[in-house]
C-alpha positions in Angstrom: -9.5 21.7 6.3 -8.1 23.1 3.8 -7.9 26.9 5.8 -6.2 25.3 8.6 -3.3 24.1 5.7 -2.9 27.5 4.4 -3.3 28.6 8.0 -1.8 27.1 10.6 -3.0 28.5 13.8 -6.5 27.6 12.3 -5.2 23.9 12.9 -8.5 23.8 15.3 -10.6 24.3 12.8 -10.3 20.7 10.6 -9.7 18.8 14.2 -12.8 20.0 15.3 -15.1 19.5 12.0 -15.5 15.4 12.9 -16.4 16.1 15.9 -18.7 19.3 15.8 -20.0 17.6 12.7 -21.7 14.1 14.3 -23.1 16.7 17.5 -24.8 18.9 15.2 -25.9 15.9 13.2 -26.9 14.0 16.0 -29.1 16.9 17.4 -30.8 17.2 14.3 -31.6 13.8 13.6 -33.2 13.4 17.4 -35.5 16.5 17.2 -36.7 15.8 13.8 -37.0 12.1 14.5 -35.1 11.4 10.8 -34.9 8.1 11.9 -38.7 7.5 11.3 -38.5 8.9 7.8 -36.0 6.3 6.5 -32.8 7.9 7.8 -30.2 5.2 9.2 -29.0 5.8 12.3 -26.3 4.1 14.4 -29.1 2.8 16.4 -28.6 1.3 20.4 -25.3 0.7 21.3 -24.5 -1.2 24.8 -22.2 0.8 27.4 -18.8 -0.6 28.6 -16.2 -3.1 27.4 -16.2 -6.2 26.5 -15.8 -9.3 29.6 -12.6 -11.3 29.7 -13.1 -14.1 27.4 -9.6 -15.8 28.2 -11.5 -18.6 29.8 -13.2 -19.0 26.4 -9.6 -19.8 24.8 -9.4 -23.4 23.4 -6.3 -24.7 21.8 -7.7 -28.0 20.8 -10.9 -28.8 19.1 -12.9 -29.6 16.1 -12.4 -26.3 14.9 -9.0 -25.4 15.5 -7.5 -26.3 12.0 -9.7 -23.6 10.4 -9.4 -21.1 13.1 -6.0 -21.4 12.6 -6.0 -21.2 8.9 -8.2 -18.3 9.2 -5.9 -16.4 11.7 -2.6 -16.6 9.3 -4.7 -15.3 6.4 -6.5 -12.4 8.8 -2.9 -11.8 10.6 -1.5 -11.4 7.1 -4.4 -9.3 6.1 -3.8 -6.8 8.7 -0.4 -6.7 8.9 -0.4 -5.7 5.2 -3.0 -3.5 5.6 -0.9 -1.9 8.8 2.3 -1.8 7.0 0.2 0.0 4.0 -1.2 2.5 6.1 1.8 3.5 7.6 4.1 3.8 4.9 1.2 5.7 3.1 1.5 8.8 5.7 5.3 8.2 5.9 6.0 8.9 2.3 3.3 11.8 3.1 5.7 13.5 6.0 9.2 12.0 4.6 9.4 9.9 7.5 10.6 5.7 7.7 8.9 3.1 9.8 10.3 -0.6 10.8 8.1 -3.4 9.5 9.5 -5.7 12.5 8.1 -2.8 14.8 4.8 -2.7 13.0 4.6 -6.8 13.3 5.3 -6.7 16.8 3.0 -4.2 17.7 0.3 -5.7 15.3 0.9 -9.1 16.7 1.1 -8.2 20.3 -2.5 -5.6 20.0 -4.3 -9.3 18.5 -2.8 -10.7 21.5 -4.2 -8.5 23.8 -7.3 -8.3 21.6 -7.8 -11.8 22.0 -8.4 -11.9 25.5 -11.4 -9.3 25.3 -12.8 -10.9 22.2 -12.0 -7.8 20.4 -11.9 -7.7 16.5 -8.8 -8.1 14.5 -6.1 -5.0 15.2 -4.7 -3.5 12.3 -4.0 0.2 10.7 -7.2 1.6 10.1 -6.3 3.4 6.7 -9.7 5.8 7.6 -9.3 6.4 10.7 -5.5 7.1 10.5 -6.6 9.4 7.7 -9.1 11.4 10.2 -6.4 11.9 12.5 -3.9 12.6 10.0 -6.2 15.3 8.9 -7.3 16.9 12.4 -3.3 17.7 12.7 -2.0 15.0 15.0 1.9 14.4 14.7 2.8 11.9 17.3 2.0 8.3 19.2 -0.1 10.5 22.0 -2.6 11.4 19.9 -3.1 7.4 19.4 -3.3 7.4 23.6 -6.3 10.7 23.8 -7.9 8.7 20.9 -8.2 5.3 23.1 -9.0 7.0 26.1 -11.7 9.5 24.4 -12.9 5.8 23.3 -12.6 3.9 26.3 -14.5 7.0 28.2 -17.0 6.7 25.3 -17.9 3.2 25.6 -18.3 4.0 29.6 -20.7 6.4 29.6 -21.2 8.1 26.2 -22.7 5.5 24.0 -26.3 6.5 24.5 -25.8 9.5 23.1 -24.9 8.0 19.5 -28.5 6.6 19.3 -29.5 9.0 16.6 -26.4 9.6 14.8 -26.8 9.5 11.2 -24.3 6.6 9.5 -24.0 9.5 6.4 -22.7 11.6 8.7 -20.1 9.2 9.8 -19.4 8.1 5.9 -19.2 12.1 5.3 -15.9 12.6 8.0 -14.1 9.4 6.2 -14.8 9.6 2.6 -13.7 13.6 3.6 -10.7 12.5 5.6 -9.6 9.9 2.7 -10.0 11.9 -0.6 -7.1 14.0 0.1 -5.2 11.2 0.2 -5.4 10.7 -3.6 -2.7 11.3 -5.4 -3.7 11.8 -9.3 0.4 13.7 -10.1 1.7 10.0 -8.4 -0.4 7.8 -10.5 0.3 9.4 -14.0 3.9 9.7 -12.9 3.2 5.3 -12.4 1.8 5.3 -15.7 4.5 7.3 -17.5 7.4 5.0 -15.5 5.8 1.4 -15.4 2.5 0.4 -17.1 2.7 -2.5 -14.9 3.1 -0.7 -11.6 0.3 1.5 -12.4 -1.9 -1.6 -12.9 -1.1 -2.6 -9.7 -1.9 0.9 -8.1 -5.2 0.9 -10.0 -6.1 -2.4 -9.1 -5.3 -1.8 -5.3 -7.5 1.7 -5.8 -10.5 0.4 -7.2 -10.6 -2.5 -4.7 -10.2 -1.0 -2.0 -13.1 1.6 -3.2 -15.4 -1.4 -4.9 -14.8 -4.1 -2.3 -13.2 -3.9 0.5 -9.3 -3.2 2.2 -8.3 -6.7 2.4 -9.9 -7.4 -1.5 -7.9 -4.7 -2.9 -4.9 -5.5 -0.9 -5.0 -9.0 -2.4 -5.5 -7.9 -5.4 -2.5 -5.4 -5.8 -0.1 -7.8 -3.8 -1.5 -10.6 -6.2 -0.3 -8.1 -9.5 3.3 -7.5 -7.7 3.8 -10.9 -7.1 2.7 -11.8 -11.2 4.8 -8.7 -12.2 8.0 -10.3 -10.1 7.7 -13.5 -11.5 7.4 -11.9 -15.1 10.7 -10.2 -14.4 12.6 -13.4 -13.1 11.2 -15.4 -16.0 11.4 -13.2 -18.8 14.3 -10.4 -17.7 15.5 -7.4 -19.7 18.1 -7.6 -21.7 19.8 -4.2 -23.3 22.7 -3.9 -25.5 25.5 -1.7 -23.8 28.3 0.8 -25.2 31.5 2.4 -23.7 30.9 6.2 -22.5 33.4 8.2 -24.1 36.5 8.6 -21.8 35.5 6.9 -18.9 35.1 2.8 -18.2 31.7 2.7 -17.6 29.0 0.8 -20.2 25.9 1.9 -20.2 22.3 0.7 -22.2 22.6 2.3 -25.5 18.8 3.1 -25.7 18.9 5.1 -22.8 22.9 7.3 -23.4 23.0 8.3 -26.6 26.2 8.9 -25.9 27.6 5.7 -25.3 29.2 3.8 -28.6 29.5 0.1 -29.7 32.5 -1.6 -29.5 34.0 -2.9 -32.5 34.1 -6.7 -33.2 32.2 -6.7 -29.5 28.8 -7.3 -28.1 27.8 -6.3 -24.9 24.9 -7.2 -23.4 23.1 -6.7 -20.2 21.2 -8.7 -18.2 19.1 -7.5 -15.6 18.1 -11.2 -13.7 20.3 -13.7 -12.4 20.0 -16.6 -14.5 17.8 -19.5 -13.3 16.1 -22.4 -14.5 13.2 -20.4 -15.2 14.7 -17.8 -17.5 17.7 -19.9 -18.9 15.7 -20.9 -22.1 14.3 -17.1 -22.7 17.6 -15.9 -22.3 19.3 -18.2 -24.7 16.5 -17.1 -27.5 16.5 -13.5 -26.9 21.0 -13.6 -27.0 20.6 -15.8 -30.5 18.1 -13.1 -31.5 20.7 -10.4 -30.1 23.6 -12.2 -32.3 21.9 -12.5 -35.8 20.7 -8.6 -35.4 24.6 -7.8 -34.7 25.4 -9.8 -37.6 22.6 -8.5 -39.4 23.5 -4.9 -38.8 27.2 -5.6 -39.1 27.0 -6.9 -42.2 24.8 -3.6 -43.7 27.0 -1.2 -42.3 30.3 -3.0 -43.3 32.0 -2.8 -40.1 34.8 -5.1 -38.8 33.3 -8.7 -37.9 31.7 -10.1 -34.8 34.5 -11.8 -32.9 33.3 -12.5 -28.8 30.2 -11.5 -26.9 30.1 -9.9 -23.2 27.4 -10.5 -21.1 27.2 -8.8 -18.0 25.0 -10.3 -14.9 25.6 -7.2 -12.9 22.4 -6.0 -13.4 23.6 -2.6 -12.5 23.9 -1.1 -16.4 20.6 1.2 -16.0 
């Protein structure tokens, strides 16, 4: 993979590993019977595709409450999972994606899905990461794929008796490693401590667990480090930039002065009901400081405070 990246005309070479890779396994593990030694295989697989099963659709039913509950939480599952995926390779190839587009075509694939008994559709992050890797660029790579598969299922799936599952874990954990992005996560650490939890926490679920785990896990963090913001927002005291109009967070432009007789302060939250009685402590706290510091540097009184709600002072 990594000659067909410094080469390009090699592209062949890393969208041809997965594949060459399970043949040569597979013929291996059949003439030496591995299988009989302890070696998993995938094992029999039945040919074709699955019946109709829109006949089996019910509505109404003992059941339906929980199947119902259980679809909103999988539909969310995979619709954050899809969403995930996608903007994963995106940021990869500076490209943007819709997230109405992705619901729509998540929503209308379980549909489908549904109708054939199929498992839940989402954005397989490994599998988009093996065809990432083999060189694909557009959506027709996504129709070879399904018809490679659906040809597969027809008439190939005796082959894949004696393919070794290491074999298959090989081409993903392969596929998926280059995805890892060690420069982005100590940049997270170095910006937000909080952020990098959450990418940590996603990381080592997703590795530990499982996709939808870590997913819950992270989203759970982000929602925590939200509310944490709303309830307990930053506030910064601002100065003038010399000859301009603009006020800016004194810990951050050292060039920016105090106002005599003034004090500015920023607020990065709107004020709710949440926040209103941290933000009344942390302005008394800001006022006895300023009278505090006033007072040592013998400098002209405190006469009016400024807040400002813009929340655009960074």
């Amino acid at each position: 993979m990594a000659q067909s990246s410094i080469r390009p005309k090699l592209f062949w070479v890393s969208a041809a590993a997965p594949l060459t890779s399970v043949i040569i396994s597979t013929i291996i593990s059949f003439i030496s019977r591995t299988h009989e030694k302890g070696i998993s295989t995938i094992g029999f697989l039945p040919e074709g595709v699955n019946p109709s099963s829109v006949s089996m659709l019910h509505f109404k039913g003992p059941h339906s409450n929980l199947a119902l509950k259980t679809g909103m939480v999988t539909g969310l599952l995979a619709l954050t999972e899809a969403i995930a995926v996608g903007r994963t390779f995106a940021s990869m190839k500076n490209y943007q994606i819709d997230g109405n587009k992705e619901m729509v075509a998540v929503g209308a694939m379980n549909m489908a899905g549904s109708c054939v008994s199929c498992y839940v559709t989402s954005g397989g992050f490994a599998r988009s990461a093996i065809n990432f890797n083999a060189g694909c660029k557009t959506a027709a790579s996504n129709i070879i794929m399904a018809s490679v598969v659906l040809f597969t299922m027809l008439l190939l799936m005796p082959l894949f008796h004696y393919t070794p599952n290491v074999i298959l874990s090989a081409i993903i954990i392969s596929a998926v490693i280059g995805l890892i992005d060690v420069r982005g996560a100590i940049l997270l650490w170095k910006v937000d401590k909080f952020d990098f939890v959450a990418c940590m926490s996603a990381f080592l679920g997703v590795l530990l667990i499982s996709v939808p785990i870590g997913l819950i896990i992270s989203v759970g963090i982000s929602v925590l480090k939200i509310l944490f913001h709303v309830t307990r927002p930053n506030i910064a005291v601002m100065g003038n930039i010399p000859g301009t109009n603009s006020y800016r967070n004194l810990a951050q432009y050292k060039e920016a002065t105090r106002m005599p007789s003034f004090l500015i302060l920023g607020i990065e939250s709107p004020v709710y009901f949440t926040n209103s009685v941290y933000l009344q402590e942390r302005i008394l706290r800001w006022i006895r400081e300023e009278e505090e510091r006033i007072t040592n540097s013998k400098e002209s009184p405190l006469k009016c405070i400024i807040l400002d709600m813009a929340g655009k002072w960074c």
